[in-house]
C-alpha angles and dihedrals in degrees: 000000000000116000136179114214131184127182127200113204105228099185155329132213121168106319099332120096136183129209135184117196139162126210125200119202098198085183093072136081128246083017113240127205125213120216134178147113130248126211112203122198135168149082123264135344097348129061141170123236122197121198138191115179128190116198120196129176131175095271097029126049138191109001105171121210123178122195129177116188136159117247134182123238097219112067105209086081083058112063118163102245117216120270101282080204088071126089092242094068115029133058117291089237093060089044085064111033124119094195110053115044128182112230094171156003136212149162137242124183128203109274082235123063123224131250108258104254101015108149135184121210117217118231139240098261089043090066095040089069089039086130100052125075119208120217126179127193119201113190117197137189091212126147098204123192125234100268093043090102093049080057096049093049091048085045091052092041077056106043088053094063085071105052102042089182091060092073098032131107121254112231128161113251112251093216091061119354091247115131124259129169122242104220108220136143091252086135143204128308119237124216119188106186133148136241119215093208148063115256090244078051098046083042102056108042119008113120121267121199143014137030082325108044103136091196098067088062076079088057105043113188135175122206113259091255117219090273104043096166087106096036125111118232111182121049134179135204144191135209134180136170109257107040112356110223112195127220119179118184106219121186112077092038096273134113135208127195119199123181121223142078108249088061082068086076100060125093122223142150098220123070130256125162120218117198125173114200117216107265094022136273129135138245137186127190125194111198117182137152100267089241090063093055150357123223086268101055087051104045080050096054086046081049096049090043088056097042087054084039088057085037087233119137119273101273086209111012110213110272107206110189102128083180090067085084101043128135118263119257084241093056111207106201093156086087127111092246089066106039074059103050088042087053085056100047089061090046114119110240104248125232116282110250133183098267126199142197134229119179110205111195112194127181136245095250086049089054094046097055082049091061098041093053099061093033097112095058094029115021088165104056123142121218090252093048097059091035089053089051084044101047095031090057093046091051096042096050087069102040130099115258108209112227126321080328101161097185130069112194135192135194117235118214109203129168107230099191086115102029092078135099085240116038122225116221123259089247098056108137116225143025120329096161128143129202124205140160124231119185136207136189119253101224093044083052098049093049087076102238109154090181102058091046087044089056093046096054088045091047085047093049096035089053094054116100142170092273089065089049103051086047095064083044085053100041082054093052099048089053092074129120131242094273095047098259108142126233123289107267123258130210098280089186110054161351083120125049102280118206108192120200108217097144089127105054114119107230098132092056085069092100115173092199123324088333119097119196113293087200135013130199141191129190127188105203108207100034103157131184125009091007142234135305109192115182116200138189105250135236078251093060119192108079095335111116139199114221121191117182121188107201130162113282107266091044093051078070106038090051082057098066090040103136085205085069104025092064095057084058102224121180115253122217142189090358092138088232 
């Protein structure tokens, strides 16, 4: 929408200024005029700037919006981003969609300031997952009243206030190349859109993977470019049933996406995406750069966001100490962990193929029969444990062997924040993932014994300790160079078929109100190779469990028609079929 502004400055006195302006939008009919009047106070480079707008048209009069935000005084800290609406600069998927369509865009800033020059280091691990993108996807059944998105944007100005990285700039460190985050007030992106469908709708059959997911339209994302000092992280996006408005949350890299229409009338410079369905219903989407956070970091910021909407206490405050996982003064790189991040270094980057995404619910009883059944060879057995054997034989049973290859290996994703000698807290900001390989005979796999795969998965996990940890941290950190800069990253998920533990992330305890998610989804962006296993805690909770697999394209849909599942009678989501 094109609009002509002019603003008339009334008066100043100290550091306080007031300022009347009109603004006239020609491209709409009937044509409305905006007109209002801003106070800015402040020292230094940050100000704050308080709004009140009244709009009038020929047919509607004297609708009065007030927005307070937070602003800098130098501009270079304010670049205009790019239209997230524009191809350039979303996903290919929402530039095509038909269903999900961007109507505006605005910007919201931390209630704090920042300290001038406050700056965060990312860590070793951080670096280390510098080619994968998180997104996660929260559904809710919320009837939400009509102020519910004023309160969402208050919660997440909020919010921000407590995680200082999350609207920061990334930029690399002049003493050594390495990434750090430059703390500002530079703010979220928000995104106001619209969804043509209901959520049982969205649920049961948008698309789900690959050039052409539709649900991560819910999730829009543009890649970090050469020069990312202006670009914005974290984003942030909402999503409701009636008409889903879009609100993405761009400045550290992620993105949240809010659905409603009252979110449209904030301003922000990072990028959220608001989206009604039709009937009701709500969505966010978090979209960051995977070295900025893990799942769990994520899950923990929508969390925190709930907890200050509901005006109850953090449940786990961030916790922002990158040295806690920091290699030891007397390095160990003769362990089995580093013989194994050195072996994927080396690994040749695999052709890049469509990918697509399946998400398998089953239910507590089903898990627990699972688990009965392999009891005598494996009484100890976890949920993820017996859904990796069982998801690990039915892909393999479709994919190409190369050669007399007797072996068929897999790469295990676990979070190690509580593995350690020393625990780090919940709230822990950053990335505290391990990768490991477990193999497996052909001819034992192919016999169909869940119990014996399930026990070697459990024996593998139960032998890793934090000697093996510190030893990947420690491979990692004897690869830098002279100056101190640390080793280009390596595809962390992939080649091989990578099975991720999440079972403990907390998305259900997101709760706006008394509603907790109805849905959650994660996706990993840069998965390359065999594909992805993720297995996630269920709207059930308990033992059920949520199980979303990334494949490429034509064994997304071959693992669909897998008896081996089928006959445990899971729930499948978001197929596009």
């Amino acid at each position: 929408m094109g609009f002509s502004s002019r603003f008339s400055h009334v008066r100043t006195r100290s550091m306080q200024q007031t300022r009347s302006f009109n603004i006239n939008c020609p491209q709409q009919t009937p044509t409305p005029t905006i007109n209002g009047y801003c106070y800015c106070y402040g020292y230094g480079a940050h100000q704050t700037i308080s709004i009140s707008l009244f709009t009038h048209t020929h047919t509607h009069t004297h609708t009065h919006h007030h927005i307070s935000l937070f602003t800098h005084t130098h501009t270079h800290t304010h670049p205009t981003p790019p239209p997230p609406s524009t191809p350039s600069t979303m996903s290919s998927s929402a530039a095509a969609s038909n269903r999900v369509a961007v109507h505006s865009k605005l910007t919201v800033v931390s209630d704090t300031p920042i300290d001038p020059g406050k700056t965060y280091p990312l860590s070793t691990l951080d670096h280390a997952m510098a080619l994968h993108t998180l997104h996660l996807i929260f559904y809710y059944r919320y009837d939400r009243r009509d102020d519910d998105l004023g309160r969402l944007r208050h919660s997440l100005a909020e919010v921000l206030s407590q995680y200082p990285p999350v609207t920061g700039r990334l930029r690399r460190r002049p003493q050594d190349g390495n990434w750090e985050i430059k703390c500002n007030d530079a703010g979220v992106r928000v995104l106001k859109a619209k969804v043509a469908a209901t959520l049982d709708e969205w649920l049961s059959a948008a698309a789900s993977g690959g050039g052409g997911c539709e649900e991560m339209d819910l999730a829009v994302w543009e890649d970090m470019p050469d020069e990312p000092n202006v670009w914005s992280p974290f984003r942030v996006q909402c999503i409701t049933h009636t008409l889903i408005e879009y609100c993405h949350v761009s400045n550290f890299g992620m993105s949240i996406m809010l659905t409603g229409s009252d979110f449209a009338k904030v301003p922000v410079h990072t990028v959220a995406e608001m989206n009604d369905f039709e009937g009701g219903g709500l969505a966010i989407g978090l979209s960051c750069p995977h070295m900025h956070a893990d799942p769990t970091c994520a899950t923990f910021f929508m969390k925190s966001w709930t907890d200050m909407y509901r005006q109850a206490s953090l449940s786990h405050p961030p916790f922002f100490h990158p040295p806690g996982l920091r290699g030891r003064e007397t390095p160990k790189t003769n362990t089995k962990s580093a013989k194994y991040y050195e072996s994927k270094s080396k690994m040749e980057t695999p052709v890049s193929l469509k990918m697509s995404t399946a998400t398998f619910r089953f239910s507590e009883k089903t898990i627990k029969n699972l688990l009965s059944d392999i009891h005598n060879r494996c009484p100890d057995a976890t949920p993820f444990e017996v859904l990796a054997a069982l998801f690990w034989s039915s892909i393999s049973n479709f994919k190409t062997h190369v050669g007399n290859q007797p072996c068929s290996s897999i790469s295990i994703c676990i979070d190690i924040k509580k593995r350690m000698y020393a625990p780090l807290p919940h709230g822990f900001f950053g990335n505290a993932l391990h990768f490991s390989r477990v193999s497996c005979n052909l001819t034992e796999m192919h016999e169909g014994v869940l119990d014996h795969l399930t026990a070697q998965i459990h024996e593998h996990l139960s032998n890793l300790d934090e000697e093996e940890f510190w030893s990947a941290i420690e491979w990692l950190e004897s690869k830098k160079s002279a100056e101190g800069q640390l080793p280009p990253p390596f595809t962390m998920y992939g080649p091989e078929l990578t099975f991720a533990n999440l079972e403990h992330v907390q998305a259900y305890a997101a709760m706006l109100g008394n509603s907790k998610p109805a849905h959650v989804s994660y996706h990993v962006g840069g998965v390359k190779g065999e594909g992805l296993v993720l297995v996630l805690p269920s709207p059930e909770e308990g033992l059920g469990r949520t199980v979303m697999v990334t494949l490429p394209e034509g064994e997304a849909t071959k693992l669909c028609e897998d008896q081996a599942i089928l006959q445990l009678e899971p729930t499948i989501l978001l197929t596009g079929r």
